[in-house]
C-alpha positions as CSV (number, residue, x, y, z in Angstrom):
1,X,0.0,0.0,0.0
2,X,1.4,3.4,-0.6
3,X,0.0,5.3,2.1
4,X,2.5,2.8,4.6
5,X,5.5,4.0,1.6
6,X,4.7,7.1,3.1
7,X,4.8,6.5,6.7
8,X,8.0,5.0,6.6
9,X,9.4,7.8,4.7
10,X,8.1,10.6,7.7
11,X,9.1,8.1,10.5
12,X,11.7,5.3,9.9
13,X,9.7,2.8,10.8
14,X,7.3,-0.4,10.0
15,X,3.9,0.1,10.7
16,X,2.6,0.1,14.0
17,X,5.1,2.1,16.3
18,X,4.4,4.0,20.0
19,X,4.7,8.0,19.5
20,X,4.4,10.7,21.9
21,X,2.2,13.6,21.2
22,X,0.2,16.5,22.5
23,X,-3.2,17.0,21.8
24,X,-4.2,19.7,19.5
25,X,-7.8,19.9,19.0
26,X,-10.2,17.3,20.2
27,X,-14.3,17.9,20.0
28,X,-16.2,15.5,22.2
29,X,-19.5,16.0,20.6
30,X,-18.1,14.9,17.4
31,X,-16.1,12.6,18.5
32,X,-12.9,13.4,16.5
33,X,-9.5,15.5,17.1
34,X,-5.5,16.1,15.8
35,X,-2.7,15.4,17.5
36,X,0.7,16.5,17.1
37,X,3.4,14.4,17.3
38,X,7.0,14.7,18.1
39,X,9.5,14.5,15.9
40,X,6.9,14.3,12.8
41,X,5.6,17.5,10.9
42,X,2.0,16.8,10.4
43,X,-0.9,16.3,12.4
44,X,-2.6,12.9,13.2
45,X,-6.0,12.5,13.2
46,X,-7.9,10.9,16.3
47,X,-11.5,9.1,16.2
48,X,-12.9,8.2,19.6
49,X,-13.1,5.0,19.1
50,X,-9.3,4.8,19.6
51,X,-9.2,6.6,23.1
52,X,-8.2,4.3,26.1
53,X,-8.3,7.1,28.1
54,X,-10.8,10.7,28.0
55,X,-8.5,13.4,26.4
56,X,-8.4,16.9,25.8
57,X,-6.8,19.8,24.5
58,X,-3.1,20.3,25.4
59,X,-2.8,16.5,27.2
60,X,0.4,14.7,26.6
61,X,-0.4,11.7,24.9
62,X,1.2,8.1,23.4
63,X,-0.3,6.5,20.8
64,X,0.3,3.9,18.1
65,X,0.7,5.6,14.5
66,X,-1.3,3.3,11.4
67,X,-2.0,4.5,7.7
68,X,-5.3,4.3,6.5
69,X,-6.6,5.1,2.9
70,X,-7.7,8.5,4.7
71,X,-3.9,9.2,6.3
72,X,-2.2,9.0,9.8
73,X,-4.6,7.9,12.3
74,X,-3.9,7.2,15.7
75,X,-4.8,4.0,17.7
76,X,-4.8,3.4,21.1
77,X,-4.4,6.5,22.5
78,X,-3.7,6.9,26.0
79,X,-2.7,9.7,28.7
80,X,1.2,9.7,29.8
């Protein structure tokens, strides 16, 4: 898939990895936010679906990174 060509070129890395992040933006009503990673220079998007723990703007986060046919999404996203 090319979408994972990309991620590997941004991070280094194989697929599934652990990042650290702050979060961005994050609507509860919609369900959906951005977070910004370290050391990568875009945004990833969140769904709440993928929360393990309740977040909000400005936490510090870790989370696994996947590629999707939409772009970076985060999975398992939990407070540090």
């Amino acid at each position: 898939m090319w979408l994972k060509k990309v991620v590997n070129y941004f991070t280094g890395e194989d697929e599934s990895f652990e990042k650290k992040g702050k979060v961005k933006f994050f609507n509860r009503k919609r369900g959906y936010g951005f977070i910004e990673p370290e050391n990568m220079d875009r945004d990833v998007f969140v769904h709440v679906t993928s929360l393990e723990d309740k977040i909000s703007k400005g936490d510090e986060v870790a989370f696994e990174v996947e590629a999707s046919d939409k772009g970076l999404e985060a999975r398992k996203v939990r407070l540090i």
